[in-house]
C-alpha positions in Angstrom: -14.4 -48.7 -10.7 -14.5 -45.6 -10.4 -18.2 -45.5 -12.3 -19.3 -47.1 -9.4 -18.4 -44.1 -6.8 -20.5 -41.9 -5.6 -20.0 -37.9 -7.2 -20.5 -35.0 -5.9 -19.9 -30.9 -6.3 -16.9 -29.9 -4.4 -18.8 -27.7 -2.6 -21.3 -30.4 -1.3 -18.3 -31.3 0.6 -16.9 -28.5 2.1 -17.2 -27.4 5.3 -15.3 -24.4 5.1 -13.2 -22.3 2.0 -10.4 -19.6 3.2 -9.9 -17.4 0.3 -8.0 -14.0 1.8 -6.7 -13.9 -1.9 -6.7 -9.7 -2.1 -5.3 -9.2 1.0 -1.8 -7.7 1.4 -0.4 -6.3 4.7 -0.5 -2.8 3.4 -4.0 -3.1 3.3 -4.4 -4.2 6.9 -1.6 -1.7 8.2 1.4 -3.5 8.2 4.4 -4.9 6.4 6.5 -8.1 5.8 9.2 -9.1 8.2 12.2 -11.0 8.6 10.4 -14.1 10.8 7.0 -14.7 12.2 4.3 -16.7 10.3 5.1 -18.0 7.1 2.8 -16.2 4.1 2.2 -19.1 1.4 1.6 -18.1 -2.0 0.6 -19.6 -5.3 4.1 -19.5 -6.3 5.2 -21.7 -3.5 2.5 -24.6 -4.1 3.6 -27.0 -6.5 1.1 -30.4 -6.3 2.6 -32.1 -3.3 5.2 -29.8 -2.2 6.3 -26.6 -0.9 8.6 -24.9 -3.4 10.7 -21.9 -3.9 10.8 -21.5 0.0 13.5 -18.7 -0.2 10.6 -16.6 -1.8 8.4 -16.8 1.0 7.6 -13.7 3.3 6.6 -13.7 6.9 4.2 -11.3 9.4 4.4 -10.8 12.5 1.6 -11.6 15.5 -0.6 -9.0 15.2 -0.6 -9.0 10.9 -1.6 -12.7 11.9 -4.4 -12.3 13.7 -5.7 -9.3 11.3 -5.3 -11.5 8.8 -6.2 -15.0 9.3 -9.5 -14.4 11.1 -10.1 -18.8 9.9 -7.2 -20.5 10.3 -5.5 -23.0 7.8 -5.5 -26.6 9.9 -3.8 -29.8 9.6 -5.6 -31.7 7.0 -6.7 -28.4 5.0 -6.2 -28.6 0.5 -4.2 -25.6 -0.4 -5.1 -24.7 -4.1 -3.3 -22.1 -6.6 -6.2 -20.1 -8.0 -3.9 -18.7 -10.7 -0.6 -18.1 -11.9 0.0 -21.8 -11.4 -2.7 -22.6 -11.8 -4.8 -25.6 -10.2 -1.4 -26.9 -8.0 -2.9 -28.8 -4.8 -1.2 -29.0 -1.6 -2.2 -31.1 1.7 -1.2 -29.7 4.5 -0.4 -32.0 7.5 1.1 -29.7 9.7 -0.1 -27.5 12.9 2.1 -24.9 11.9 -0.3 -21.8 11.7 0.5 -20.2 8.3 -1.3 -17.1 5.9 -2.7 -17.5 3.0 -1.2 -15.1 0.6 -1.4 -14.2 -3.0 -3.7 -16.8 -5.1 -4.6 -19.4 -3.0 -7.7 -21.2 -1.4 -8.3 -23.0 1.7 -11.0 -26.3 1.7 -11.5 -27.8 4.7 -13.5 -31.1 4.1 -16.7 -32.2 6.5 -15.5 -34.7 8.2 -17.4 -37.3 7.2 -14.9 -37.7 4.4 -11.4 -38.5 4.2 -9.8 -35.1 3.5 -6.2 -37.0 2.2 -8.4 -38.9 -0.2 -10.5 -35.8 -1.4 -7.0 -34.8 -2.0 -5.2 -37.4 -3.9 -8.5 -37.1 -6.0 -7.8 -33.7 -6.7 -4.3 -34.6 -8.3 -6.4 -37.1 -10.7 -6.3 -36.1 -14.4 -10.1 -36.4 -14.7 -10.1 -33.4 -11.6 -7.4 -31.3 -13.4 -9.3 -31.7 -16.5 -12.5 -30.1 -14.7 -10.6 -27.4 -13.5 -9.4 -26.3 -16.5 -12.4 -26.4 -18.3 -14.0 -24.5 -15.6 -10.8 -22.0 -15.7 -11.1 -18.2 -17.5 -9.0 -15.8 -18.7 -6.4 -15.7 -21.7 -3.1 -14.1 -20.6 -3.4 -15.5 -17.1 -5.8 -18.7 -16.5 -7.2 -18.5 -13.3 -10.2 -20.2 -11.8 -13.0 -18.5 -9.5 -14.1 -19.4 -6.1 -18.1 -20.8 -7.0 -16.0 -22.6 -10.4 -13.9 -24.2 -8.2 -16.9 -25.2 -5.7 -18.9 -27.0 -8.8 -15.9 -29.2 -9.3 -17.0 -32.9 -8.9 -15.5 -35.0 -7.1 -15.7 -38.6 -7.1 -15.6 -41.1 -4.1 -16.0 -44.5 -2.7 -17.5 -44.8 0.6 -15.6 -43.7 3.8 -14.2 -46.7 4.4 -13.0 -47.2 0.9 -11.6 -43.9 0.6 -9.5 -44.2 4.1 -7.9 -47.6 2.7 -6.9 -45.7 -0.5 -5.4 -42.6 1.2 -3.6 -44.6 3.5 -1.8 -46.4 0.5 -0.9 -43.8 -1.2 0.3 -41.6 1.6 2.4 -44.7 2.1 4.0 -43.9 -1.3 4.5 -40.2 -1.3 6.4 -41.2 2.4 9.0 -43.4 0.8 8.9 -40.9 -2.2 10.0 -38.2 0.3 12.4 -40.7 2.0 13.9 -41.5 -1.3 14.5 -37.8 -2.2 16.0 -37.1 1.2 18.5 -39.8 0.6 19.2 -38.6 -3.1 19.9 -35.2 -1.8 22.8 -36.6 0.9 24.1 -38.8 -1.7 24.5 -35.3 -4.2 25.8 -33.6 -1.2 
């Protein structure tokens, strides 16, 4: 089926990539703080899921804006560039967050379905790409232009929203499932 879809680069795709990956807020004259705006890093991203959350750091308002001159937006594909590597993360939130150590931001053009795009990025046949597409021998970490020659393959809109909106289906009663495992353990 899947011979049939169209293909193209990720970048083809793309309206927009946040990669602040190098910035720190010594560098932009401040410092972490005890609340404020979350800073999400590739240690927190694991496919599907915010991990590790007593790790993350916070700035404050005026780090923010220093900072996040594009801002992450609901339906945005959070990516680990390294150290994990390739992890994917949708985010379906209007919480305004940073972008900290090792990760990108893709926003998809809209004439695609950005959940899809995403669920297509957790595919083996993606992973496989960006590993072979990956550098480095201590740490394996993928580039920015690597990551934007990444094909991806897809039906036609209306195809692709049918699909997302299945599986998004399942990763809801996955959640729900969890939530009830956890009171249960409790």
């Amino acid at each position: 089926m899947t011979s049939e879809w169209n293909h193209f680069a990720l970048g083809e795709i793309t309206e927009l990539v946040i990669d602040y990956r190098g910035k720190t807020p010594k560098k932009l004259g401040g410092d972490w703080c005890k609340q404020g705006y979350r800073a999400l890093s590739a240690k927190n991203i694991k496919t599907g899921r915010i991990v590790q959350a007593e790790t993350i750091r916070y700035i404050d308002e005026s780090l923010y804006r220093k900072w996040m001159k594009d801002e992450v937006q609901r339906g945005d594909i959070l990516i680990t560039s390294e150290a994990p590597f390739g992890q994917i993360f949708f985010w379906d939130s209007d919480e305004k967050i940073v972008l900290s150590q090792r990760l990108f931001c893709v926003r998809i053009k809209p004439e695609y379905d950005a959940r899809f795009i995403y669920y297509y990025m957790t595919t083996p046949e993606f992973q496989s790409e960006l590993d072979g597409r990956a550098t480095g021998t201590t740490v394996i970490g993928l580039r920015q232009p690597e990551l934007m020659k990444c094909i991806i393959r897809c039906p036609e809109i209306q195809e692709q929203k049918v699909i997302a909106a299945i599986l998004s289906s399942i990763d809801a009663k996955i959640i729900a499932n969890e939530k009830v495992n956890d009171n249960l353990a409790a």
